[in-house]
C-alpha positions in Angstrom: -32.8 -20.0 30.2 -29.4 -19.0 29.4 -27.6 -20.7 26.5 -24.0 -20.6 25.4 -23.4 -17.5 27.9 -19.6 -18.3 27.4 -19.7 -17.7 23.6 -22.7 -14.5 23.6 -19.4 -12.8 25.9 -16.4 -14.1 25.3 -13.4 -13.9 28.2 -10.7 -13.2 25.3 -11.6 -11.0 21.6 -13.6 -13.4 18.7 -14.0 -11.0 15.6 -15.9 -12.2 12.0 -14.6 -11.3 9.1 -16.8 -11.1 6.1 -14.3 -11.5 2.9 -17.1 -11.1 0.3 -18.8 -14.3 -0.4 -18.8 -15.8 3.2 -17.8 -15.2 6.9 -14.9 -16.6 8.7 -13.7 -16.2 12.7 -10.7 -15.0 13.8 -9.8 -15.2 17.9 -7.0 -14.4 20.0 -6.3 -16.3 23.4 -5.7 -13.0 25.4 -6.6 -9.4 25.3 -4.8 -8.0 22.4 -2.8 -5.0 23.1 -3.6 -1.7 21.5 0.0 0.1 21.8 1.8 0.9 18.5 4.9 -1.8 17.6 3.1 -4.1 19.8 3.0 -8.4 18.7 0.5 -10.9 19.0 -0.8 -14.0 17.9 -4.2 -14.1 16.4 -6.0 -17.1 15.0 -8.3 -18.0 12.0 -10.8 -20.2 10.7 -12.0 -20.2 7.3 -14.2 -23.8 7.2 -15.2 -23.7 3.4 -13.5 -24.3 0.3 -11.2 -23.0 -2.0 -9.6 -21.6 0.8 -10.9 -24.3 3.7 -10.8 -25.7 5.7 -7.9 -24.3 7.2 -6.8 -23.5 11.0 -4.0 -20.7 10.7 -1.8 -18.5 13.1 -1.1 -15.1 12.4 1.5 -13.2 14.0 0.4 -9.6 14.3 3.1 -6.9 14.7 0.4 -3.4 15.3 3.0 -1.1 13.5 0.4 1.6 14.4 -1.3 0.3 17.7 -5.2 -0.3 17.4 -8.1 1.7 16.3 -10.4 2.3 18.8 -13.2 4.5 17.1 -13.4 5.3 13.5 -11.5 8.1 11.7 -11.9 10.6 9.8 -11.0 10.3 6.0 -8.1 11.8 4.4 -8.7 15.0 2.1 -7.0 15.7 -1.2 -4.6 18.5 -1.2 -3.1 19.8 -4.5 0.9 18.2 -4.2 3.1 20.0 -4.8 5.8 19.9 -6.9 8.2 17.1 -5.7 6.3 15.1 -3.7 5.1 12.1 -5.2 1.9 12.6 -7.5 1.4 9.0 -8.3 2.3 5.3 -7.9 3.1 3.7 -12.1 4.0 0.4 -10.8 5.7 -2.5 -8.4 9.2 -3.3 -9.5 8.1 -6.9 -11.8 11.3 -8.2 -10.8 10.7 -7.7 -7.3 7.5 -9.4 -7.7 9.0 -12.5 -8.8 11.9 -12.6 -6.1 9.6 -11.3 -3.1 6.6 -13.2 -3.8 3.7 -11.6 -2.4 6.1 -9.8 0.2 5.3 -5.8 -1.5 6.7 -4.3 1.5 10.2 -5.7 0.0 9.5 -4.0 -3.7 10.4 -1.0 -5.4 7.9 1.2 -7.0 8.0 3.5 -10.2 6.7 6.9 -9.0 5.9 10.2 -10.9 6.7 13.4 -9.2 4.2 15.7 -8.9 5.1 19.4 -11.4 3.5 22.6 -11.3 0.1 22.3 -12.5 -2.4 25.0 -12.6 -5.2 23.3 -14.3 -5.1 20.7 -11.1 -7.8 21.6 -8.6 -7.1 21.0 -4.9 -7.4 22.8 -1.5 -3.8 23.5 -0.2 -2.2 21.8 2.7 -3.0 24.0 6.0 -0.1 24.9 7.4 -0.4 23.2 10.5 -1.3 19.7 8.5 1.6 17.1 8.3 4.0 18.2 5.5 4.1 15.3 2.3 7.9 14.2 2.0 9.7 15.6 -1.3 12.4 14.0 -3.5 14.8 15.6 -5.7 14.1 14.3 -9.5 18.2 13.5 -9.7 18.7 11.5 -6.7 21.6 9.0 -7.4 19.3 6.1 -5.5 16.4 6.3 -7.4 17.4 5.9 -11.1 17.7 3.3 -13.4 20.0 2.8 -16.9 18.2 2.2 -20.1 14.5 3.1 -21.2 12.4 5.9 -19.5 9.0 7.1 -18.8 8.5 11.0 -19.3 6.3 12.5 -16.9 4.6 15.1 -19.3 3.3 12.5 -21.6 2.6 9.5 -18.9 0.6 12.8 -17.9 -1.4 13.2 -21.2 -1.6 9.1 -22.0 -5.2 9.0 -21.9 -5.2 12.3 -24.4 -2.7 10.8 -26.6 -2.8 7.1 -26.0 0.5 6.8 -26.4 2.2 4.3 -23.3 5.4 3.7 -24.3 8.9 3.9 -22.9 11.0 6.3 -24.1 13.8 3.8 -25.5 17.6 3.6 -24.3 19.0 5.0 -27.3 17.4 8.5 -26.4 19.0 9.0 -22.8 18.0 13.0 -22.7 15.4 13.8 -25.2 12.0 12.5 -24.9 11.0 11.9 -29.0 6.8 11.8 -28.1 6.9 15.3 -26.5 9.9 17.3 -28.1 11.6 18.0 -24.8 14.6 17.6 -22.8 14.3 14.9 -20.1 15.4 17.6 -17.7 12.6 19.8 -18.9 9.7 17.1 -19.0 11.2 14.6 -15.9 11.0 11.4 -15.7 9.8 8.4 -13.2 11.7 7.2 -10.1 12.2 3.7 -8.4 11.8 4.5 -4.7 11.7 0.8 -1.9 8.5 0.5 -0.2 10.0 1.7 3.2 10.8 5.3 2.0 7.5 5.7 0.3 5.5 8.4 2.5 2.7 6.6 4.7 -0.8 7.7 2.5 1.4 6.1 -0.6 2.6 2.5 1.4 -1.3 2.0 2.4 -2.4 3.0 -1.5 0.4 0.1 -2.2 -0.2 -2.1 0.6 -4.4 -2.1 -0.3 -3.5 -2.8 -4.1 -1.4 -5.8 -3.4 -2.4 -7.5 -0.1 -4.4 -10.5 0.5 -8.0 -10.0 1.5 -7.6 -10.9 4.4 -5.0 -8.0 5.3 -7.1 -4.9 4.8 -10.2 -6.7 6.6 -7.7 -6.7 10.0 -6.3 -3.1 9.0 -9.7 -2.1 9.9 -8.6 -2.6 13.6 -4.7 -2.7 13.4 -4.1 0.0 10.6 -0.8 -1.2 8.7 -0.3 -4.3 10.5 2.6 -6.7 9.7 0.7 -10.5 9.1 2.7 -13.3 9.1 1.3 -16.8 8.7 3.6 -18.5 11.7 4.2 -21.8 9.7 5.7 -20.0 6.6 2.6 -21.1 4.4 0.5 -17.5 2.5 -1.7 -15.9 4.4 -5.5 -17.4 4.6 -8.3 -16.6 2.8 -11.1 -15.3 4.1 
């Protein structure tokens, strides 16, 4: 006898999210488009506490269209130097004014130096090309104290994490070099980060429930339509 026929095959997309400690539902009242830029409205139900029971709309903007079959995952290649080696940290003060909004933040980033000791295959030449940034670009400095790169480098070595203080603009005190010699960490906004280092950013300081739906709209922009944070999930 067939039961619930309507809800085995849905007319429009129902997809369950599993957060970690329970399952919610999240629906959309048509097909969902799979271009890239494309906007939609998709909504969820989370029925237990903390988080529920809450009903909320999401506005989807699919910066980077849909995922239709899984992909294959990214390889390491040895950076070179000038592109950006690693992500220190979100501005804190563009925490506190952009609340939970890190695509409005700066980050501190270390440029990537020659380093023969790093293992790492080298890009192909027909692979994508990482962005590079000049160490003395005007739009990514800041006044006052520094980090050098060389010993940010060896900070597990020497377990030394300080700043290099204001009153020692171009010599670095911990390593005995000039701060054009050793470099130093830049402040570069979320939009002109290259795309592998906005989804490093982007998994570190979503909500759960934003890397759960990257899964089928990679980078997504969620918005909860009424204002309020996103959901739990």
């Amino acid at each position: 006898v067939p039961i619930a026929d309507a809800l085995k095959n849905p007319l429009t997309p129902v997809w369950i999210l599993h957060g970690g400690d329970h399952f919610t539902v999240a629906w959309s009242s048509a097909v969902t488009p799979a271009e890239p830029g494309s906007k939609f409205l998709l909504h969820h139900w989370n029925g237990l506490p903390p988080g529920g029971p809450r009903l909320a709309d999401l506005e989807i903007t699919a910066i980077k269209g849909a995922i239709s079959q899984g992909t294959s995952p990214s390889k390491f290649y040895k950076p070179e130097p000038g592109e950006i080696e690693e992500v220190v940290q979100a501005d804190p003060d563009d925490k506190k004014k952009f609340l939970g909004q890190y695509r409005k933040w700066r980050y501190e980033v270390m440029l990537a130096f020659d380093r023969p000791d790093l293992q790492g295959e080298q890009r192909p030449a027909d692979a994508l090309p990482e962005p590079k940034f000049q160490q003395e670009d005007p739009r990514y400095q800041r006044p006052g104290a520094w980090r050098c790169c060389l010993c940010y480098d060896r900070r597990f070595t020497t377990m030394n994490f300080d700043l290099v203080p204001a009153d020692s603009p171009d010599w670095c005190p911990k390593c005995s070099r000039s701060r054009k010699e050793c470099g130093w960490s830049l402040w570069i906004p979320f939009a002109e980060l290259p795309p592998k280092r906005q989804a490093s950013c982007m998994s570190q300081y979503a909500k759960k429930i934003e890397p759960l739906l990257w899964t089928k709209w990679p980078e997504a922009e969620i918005l909860e339509v009424s204002g309020r944070e996103l959901p739990d999930c």
